[in-house]
mmCIF file as gemmi writes it, N, C-alpha and C atoms, coordinates in Angstrom:
data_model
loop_
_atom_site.group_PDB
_atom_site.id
_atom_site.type_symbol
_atom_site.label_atom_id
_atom_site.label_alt_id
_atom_site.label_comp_id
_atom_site.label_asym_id
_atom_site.label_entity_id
_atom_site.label_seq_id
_atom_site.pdbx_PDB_ins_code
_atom_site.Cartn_x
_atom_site.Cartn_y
_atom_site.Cartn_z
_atom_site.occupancy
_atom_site.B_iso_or_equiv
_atom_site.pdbx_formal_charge
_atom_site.auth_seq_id
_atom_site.auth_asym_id
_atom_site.pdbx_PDB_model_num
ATOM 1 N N . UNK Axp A 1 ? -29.548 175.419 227.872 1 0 ? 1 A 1
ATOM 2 C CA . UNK Axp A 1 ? -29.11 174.033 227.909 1 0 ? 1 A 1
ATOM 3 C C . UNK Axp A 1 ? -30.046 173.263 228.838 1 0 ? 1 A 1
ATOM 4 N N . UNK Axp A 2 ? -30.878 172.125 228.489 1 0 ? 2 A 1
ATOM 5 C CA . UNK Axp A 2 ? -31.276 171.355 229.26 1 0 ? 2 A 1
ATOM 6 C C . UNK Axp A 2 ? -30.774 170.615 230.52 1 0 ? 2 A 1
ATOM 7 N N . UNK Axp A 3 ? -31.167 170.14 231.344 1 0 ? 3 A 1
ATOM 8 C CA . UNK Axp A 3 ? -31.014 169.857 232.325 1 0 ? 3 A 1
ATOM 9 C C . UNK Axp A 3 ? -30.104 168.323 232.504 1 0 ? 3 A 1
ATOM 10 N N . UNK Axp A 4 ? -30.189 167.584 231.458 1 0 ? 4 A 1
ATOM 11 C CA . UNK Axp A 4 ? -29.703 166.403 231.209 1 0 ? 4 A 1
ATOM 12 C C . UNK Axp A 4 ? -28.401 166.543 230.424 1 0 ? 4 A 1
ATOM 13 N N . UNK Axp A 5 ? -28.314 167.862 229.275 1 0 ? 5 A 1
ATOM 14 C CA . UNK Axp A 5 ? -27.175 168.291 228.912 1 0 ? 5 A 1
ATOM 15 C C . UNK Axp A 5 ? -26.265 168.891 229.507 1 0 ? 5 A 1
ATOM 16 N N . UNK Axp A 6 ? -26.65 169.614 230.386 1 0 ? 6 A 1
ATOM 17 C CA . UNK Axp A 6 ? -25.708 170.325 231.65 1 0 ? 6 A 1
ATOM 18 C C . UNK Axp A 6 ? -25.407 169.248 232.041 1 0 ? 6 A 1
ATOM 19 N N . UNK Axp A 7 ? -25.63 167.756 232.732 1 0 ? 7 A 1
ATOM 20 C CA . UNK Axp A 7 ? -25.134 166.982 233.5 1 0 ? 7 A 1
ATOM 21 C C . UNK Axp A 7 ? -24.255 166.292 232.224 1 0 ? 7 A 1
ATOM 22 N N . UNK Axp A 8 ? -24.569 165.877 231.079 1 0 ? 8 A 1
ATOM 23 C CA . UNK Axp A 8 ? -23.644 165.406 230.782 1 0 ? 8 A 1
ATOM 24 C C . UNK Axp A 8 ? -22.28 166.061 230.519 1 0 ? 8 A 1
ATOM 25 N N . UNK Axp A 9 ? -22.113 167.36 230.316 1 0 ? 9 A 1
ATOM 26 C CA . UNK Axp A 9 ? -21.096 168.507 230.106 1 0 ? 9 A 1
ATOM 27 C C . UNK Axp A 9 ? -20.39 168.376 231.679 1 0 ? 9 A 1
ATOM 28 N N . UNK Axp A 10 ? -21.312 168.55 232.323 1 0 ? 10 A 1
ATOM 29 C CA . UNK Axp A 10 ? -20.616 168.767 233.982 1 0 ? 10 A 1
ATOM 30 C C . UNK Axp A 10 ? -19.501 167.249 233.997 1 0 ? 10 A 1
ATOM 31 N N . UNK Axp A 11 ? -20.366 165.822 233.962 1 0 ? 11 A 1
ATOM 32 C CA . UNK Axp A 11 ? -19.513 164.61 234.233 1 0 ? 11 A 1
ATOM 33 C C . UNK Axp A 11 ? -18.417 164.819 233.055 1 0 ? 11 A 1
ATOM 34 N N . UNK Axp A 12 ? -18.329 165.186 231.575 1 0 ? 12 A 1
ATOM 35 C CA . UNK Axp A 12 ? -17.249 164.999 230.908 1 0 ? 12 A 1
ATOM 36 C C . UNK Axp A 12 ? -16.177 165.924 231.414 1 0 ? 12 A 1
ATOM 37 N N . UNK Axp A 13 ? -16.591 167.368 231.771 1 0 ? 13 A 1
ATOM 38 C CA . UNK Axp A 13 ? -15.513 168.031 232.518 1 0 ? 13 A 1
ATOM 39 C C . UNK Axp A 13 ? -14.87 167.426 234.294 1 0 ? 13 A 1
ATOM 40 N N . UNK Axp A 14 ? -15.664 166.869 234.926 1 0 ? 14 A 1
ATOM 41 C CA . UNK Axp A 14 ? -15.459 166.292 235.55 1 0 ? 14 A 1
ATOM 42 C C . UNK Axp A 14 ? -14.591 165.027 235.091 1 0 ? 14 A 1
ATOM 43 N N . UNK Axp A 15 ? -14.377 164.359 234.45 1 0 ? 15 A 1
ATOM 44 C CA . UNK Axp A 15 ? -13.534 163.155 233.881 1 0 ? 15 A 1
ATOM 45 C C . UNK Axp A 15 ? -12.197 163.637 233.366 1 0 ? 15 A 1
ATOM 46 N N . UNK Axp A 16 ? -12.6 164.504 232.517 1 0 ? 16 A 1
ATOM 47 C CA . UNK Axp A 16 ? -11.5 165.083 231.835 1 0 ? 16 A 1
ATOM 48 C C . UNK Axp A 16 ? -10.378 166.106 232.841 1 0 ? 16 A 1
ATOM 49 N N . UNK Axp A 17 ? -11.002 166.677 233.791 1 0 ? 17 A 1
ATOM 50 C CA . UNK Axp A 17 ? -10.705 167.233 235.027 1 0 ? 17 A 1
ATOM 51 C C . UNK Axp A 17 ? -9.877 166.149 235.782 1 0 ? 17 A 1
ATOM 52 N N . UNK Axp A 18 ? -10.04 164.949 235.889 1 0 ? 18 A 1
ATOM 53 C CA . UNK Axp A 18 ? -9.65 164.096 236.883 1 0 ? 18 A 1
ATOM 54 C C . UNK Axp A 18 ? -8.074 163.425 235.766 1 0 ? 18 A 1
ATOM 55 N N . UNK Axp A 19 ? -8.138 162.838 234.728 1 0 ? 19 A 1
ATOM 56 C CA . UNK Axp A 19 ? -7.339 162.48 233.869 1 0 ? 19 A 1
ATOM 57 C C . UNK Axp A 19 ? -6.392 163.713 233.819 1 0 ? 19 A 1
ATOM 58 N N . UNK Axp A 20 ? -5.966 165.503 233.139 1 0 ? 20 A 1
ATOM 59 C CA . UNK Axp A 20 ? -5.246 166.248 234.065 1 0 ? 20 A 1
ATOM 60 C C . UNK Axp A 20 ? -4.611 166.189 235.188 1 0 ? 20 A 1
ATOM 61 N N . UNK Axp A 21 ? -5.468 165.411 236.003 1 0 ? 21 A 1
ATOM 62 C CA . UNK Axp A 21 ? -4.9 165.274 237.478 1 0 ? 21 A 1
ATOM 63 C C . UNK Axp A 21 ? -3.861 164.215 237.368 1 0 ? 21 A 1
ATOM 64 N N . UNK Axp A 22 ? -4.334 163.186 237.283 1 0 ? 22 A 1
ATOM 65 C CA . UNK Axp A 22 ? -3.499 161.823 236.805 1 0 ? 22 A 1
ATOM 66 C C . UNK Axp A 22 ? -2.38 162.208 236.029 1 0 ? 22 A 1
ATOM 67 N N . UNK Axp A 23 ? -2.578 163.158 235.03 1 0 ? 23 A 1
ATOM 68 C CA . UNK Axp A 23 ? -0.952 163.25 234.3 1 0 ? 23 A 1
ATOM 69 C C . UNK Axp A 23 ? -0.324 164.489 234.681 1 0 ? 23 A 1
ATOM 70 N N . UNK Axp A 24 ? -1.039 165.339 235.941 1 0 ? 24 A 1
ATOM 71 C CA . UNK Axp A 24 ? -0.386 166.234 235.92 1 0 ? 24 A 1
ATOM 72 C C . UNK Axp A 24 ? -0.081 167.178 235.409 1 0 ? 24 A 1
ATOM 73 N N . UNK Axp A 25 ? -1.321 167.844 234.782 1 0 ? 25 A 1
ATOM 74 C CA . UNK Axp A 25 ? -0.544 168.515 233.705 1 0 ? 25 A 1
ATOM 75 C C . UNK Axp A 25 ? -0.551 170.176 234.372 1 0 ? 25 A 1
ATOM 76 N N . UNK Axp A 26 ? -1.466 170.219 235.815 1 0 ? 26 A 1
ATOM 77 C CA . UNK Axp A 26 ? -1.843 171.785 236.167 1 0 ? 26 A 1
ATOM 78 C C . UNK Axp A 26 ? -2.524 172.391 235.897 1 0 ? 26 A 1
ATOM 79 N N . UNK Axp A 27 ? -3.083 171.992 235.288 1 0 ? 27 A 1
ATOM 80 C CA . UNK Axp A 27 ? -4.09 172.875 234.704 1 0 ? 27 A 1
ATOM 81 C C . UNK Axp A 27 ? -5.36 172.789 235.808 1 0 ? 27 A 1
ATOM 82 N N . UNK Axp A 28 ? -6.071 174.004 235.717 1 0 ? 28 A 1
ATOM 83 C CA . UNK Axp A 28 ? -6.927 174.44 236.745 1 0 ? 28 A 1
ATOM 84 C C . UNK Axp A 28 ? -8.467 173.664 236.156 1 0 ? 28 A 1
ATOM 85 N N . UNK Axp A 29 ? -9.076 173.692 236.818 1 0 ? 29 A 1
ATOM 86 C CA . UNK Axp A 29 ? -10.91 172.998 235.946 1 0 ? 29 A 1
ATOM 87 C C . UNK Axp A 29 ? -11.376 174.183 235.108 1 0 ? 29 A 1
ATOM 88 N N . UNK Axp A 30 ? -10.694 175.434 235.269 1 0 ? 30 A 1
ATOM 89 C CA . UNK Axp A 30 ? -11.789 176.674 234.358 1 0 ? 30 A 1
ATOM 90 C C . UNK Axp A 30 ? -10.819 176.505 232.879 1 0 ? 30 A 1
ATOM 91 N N . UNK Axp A 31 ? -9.453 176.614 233.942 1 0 ? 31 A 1
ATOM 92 C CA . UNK Axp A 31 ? -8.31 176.947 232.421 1 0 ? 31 A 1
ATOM 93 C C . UNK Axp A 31 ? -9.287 175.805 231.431 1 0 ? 31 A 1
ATOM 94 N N . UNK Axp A 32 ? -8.572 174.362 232.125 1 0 ? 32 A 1
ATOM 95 C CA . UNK Axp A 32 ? -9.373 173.554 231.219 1 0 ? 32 A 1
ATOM 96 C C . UNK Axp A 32 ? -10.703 172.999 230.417 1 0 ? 32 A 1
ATOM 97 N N . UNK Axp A 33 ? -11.136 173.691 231.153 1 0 ? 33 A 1
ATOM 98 C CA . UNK Axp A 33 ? -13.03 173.774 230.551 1 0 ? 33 A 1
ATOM 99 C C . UNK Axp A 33 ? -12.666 174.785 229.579 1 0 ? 33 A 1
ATOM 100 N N . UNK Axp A 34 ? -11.612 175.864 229.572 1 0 ? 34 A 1
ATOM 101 C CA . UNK Axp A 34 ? -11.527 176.685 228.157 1 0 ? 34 A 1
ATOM 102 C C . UNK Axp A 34 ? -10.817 176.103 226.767 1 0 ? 34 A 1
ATOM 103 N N . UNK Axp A 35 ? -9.786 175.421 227.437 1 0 ? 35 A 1
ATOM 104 C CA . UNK Axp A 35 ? -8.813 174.67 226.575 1 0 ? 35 A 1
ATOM 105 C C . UNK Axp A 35 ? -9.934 173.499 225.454 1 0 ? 35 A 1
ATOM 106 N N . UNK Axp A 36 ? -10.934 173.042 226.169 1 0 ? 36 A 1
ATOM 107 C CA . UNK Axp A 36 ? -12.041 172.021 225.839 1 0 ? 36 A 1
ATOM 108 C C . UNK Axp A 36 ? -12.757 172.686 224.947 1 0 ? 36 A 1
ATOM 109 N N . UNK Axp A 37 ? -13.403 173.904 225.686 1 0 ? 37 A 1
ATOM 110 C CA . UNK Axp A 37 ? -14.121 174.728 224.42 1 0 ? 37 A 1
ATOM 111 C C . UNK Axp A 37 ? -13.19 174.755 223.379 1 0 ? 37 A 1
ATOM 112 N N . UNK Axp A 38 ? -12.098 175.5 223.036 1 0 ? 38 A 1
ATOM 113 C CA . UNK Axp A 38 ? -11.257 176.006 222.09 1 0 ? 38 A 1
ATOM 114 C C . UNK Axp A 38 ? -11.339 174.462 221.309 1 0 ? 38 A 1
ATOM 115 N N . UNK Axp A 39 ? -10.926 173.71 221.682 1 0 ? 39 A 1
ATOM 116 C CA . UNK Axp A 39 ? -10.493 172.395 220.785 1 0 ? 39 A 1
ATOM 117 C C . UNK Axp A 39 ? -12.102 171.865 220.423 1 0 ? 39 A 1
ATOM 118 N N . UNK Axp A 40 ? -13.54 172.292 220.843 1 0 ? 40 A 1
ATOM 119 C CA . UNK Axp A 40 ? -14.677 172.101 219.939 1 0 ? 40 A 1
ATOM 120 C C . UNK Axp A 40 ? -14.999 173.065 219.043 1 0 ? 40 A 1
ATOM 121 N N . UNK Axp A 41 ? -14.518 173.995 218.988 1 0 ? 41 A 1
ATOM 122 C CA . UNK Axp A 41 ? -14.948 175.369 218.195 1 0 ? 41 A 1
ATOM 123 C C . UNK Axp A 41 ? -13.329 175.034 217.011 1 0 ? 41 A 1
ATOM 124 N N . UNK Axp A 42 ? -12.793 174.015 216.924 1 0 ? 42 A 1
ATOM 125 C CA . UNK Axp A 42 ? -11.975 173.833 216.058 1 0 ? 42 A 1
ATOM 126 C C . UNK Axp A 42 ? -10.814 174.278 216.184 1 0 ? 42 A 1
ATOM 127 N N . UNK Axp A 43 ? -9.768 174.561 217.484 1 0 ? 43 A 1
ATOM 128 C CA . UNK Axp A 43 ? -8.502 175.172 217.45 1 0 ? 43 A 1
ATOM 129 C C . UNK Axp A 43 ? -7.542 174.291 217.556 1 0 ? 43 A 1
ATOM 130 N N . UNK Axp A 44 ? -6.295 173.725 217.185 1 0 ? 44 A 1
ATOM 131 C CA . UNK Axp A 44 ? -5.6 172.849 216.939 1 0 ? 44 A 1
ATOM 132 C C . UNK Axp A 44 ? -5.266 172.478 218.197 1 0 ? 44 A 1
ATOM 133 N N . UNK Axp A 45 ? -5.361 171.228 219.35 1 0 ? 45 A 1
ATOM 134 C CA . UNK Axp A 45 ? -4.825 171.042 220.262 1 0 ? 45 A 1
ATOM 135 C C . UNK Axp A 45 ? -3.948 170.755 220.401 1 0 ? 45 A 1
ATOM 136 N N . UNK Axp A 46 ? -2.432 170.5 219.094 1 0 ? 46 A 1
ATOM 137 C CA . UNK Axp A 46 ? -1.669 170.924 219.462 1 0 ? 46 A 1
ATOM 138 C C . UNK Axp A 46 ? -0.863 171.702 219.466 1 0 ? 46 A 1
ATOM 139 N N . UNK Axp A 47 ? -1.654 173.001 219.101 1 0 ? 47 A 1
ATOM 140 C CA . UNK Axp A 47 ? -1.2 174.258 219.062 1 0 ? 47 A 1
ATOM 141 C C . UNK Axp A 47 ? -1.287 174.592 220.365 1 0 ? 47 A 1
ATOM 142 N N . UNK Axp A 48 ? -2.55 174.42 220.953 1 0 ? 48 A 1
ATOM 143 C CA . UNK Axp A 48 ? -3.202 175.15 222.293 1 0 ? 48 A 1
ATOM 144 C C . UNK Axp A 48 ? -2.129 174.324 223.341 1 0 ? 48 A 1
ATOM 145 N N . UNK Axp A 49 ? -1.77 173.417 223.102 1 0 ? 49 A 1
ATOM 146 C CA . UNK Axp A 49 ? -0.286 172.459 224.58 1 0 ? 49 A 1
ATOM 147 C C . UNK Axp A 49 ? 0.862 173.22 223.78 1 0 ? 49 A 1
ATOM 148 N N . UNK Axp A 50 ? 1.242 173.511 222.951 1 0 ? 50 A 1
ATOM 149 C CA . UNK Axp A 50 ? 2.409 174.185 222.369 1 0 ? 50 A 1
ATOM 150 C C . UNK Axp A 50 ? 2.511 175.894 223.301 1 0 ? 50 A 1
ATOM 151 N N . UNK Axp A 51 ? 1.341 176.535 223.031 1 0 ? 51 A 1
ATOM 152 C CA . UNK Axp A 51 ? 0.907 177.549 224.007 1 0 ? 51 A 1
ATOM 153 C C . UNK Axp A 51 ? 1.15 177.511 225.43 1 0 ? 51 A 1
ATOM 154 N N . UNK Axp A 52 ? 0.377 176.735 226.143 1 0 ? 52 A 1
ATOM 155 C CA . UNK Axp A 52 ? 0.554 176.641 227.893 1 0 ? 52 A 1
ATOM 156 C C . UNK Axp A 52 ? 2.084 175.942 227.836 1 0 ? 52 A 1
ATOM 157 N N . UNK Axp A 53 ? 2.437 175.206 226.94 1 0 ? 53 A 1
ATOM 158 C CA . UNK Axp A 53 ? 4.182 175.111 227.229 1 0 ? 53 A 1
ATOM 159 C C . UNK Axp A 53 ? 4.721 176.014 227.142 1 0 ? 53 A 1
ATOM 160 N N . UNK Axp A 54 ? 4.575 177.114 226.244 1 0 ? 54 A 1
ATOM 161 C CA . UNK Axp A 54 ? 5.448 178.194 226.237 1 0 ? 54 A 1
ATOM 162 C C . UNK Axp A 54 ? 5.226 179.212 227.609 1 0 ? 54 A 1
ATOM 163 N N . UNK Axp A 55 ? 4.072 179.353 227.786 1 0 ? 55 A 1
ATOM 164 C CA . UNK Axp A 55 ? 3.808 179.763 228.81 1 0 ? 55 A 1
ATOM 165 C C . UNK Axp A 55 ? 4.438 179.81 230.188 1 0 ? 55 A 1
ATOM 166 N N . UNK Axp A 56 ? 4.165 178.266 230.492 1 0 ? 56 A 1
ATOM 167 C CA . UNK Axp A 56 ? 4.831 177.716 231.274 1 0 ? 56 A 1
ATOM 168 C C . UNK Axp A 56 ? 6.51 178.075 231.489 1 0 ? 56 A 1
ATOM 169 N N . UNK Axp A 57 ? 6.967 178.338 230.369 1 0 ? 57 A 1
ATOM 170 C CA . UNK Axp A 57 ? 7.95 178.38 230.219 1 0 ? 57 A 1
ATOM 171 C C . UNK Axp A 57 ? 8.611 179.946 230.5 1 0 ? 57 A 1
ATOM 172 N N . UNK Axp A 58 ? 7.787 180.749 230.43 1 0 ? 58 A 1
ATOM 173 C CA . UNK Axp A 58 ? 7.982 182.256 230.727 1 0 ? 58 A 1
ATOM 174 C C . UNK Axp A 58 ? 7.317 182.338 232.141 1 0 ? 58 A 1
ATOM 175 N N . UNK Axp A 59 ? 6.961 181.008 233.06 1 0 ? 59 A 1
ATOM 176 C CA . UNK Axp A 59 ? 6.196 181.192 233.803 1 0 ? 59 A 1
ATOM 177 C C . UNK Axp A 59 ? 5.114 182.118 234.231 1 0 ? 59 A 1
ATOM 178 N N . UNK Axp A 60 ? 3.875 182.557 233.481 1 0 ? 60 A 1
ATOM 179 C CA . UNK Axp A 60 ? 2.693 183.339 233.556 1 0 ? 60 A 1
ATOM 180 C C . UNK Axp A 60 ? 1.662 182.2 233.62 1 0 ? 60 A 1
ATOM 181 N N . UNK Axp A 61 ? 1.087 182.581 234.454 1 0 ? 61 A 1
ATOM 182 C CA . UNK Axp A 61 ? -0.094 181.297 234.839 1 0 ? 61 A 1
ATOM 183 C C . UNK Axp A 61 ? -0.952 181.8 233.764 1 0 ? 61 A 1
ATOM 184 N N . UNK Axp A 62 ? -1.691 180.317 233.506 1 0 ? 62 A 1
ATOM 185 C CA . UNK Axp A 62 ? -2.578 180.298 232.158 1 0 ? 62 A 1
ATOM 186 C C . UNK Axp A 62 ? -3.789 181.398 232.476 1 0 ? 62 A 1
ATOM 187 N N . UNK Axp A 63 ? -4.38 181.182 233.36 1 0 ? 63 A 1
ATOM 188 C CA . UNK Axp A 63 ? -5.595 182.151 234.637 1 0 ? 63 A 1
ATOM 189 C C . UNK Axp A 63 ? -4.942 183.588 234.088 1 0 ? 63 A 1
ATOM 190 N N . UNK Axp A 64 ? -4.162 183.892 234.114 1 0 ? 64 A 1
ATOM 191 C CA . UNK Axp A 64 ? -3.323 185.582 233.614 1 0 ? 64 A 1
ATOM 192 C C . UNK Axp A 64 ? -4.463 185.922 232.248 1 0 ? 64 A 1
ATOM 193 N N . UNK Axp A 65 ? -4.53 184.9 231.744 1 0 ? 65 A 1
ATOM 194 C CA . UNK Axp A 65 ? -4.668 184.964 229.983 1 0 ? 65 A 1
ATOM 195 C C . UNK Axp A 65 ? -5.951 185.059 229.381 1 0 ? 65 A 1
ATOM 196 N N . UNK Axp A 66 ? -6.877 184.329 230.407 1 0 ? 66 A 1
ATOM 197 C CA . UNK Axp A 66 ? -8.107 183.729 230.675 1 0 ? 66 A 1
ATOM 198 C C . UNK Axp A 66 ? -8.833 184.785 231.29 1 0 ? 66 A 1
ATOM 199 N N . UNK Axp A 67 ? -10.533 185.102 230.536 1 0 ? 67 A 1
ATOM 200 C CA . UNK Axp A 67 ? -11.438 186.127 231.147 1 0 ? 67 A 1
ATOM 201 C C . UNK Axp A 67 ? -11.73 185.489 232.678 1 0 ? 67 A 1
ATOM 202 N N . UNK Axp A 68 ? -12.035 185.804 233.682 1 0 ? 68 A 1
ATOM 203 C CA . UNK Axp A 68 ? -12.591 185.954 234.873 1 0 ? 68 A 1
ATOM 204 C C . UNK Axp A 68 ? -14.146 184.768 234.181 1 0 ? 68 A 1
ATOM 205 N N . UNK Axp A 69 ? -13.899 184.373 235.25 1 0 ? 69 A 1
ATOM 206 C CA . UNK Axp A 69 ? -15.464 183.377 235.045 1 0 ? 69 A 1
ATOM 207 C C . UNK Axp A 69 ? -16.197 184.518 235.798 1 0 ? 69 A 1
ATOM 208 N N . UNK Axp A 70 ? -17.518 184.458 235.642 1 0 ? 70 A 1
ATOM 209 C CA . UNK Axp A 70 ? -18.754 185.214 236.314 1 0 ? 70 A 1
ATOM 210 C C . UNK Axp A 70 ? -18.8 184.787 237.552 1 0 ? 70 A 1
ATOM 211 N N . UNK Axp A 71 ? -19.588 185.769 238.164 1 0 ? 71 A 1
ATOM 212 C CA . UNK Axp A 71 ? -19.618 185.529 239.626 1 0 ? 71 A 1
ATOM 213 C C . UNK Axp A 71 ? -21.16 184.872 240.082 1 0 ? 71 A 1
């Protein structure tokens, strides 16, 4: 990835990161940088909020579910 594409990826997760915040929804910046991928690779987003609700709901943090980011 170029150097100008990384920054624009970084500020949209950064935005989209901050709006989460605003509504609260909990979600962590990795959970959600995955939730972002999934919904460009075509997965129904509102399947994927149907999911972390249920979740939520059995209380298991989304991070449980989610590979380990690299170190």
């Amino acid at each position: 990835m170029d150097p100008e594409a990384a920054r624009s990826a970084r500020e949209s997760l950064d935005l989209a990161f901050h709006m989460s915040n605003i509504l609260d929804t909990g979600l962590d910046r990795h959970a959600l940088s995955i939730l972002i991928a999934l919904c460009d690779l075509g997965v129904n987003p509102e399947a994927l909020a149907a999911i972390v609700k249920e979740l939520r709901k059995e209380r298991l943090p989304l991070s449980s579910l989610l590979p380990t980011p690299p170190s």
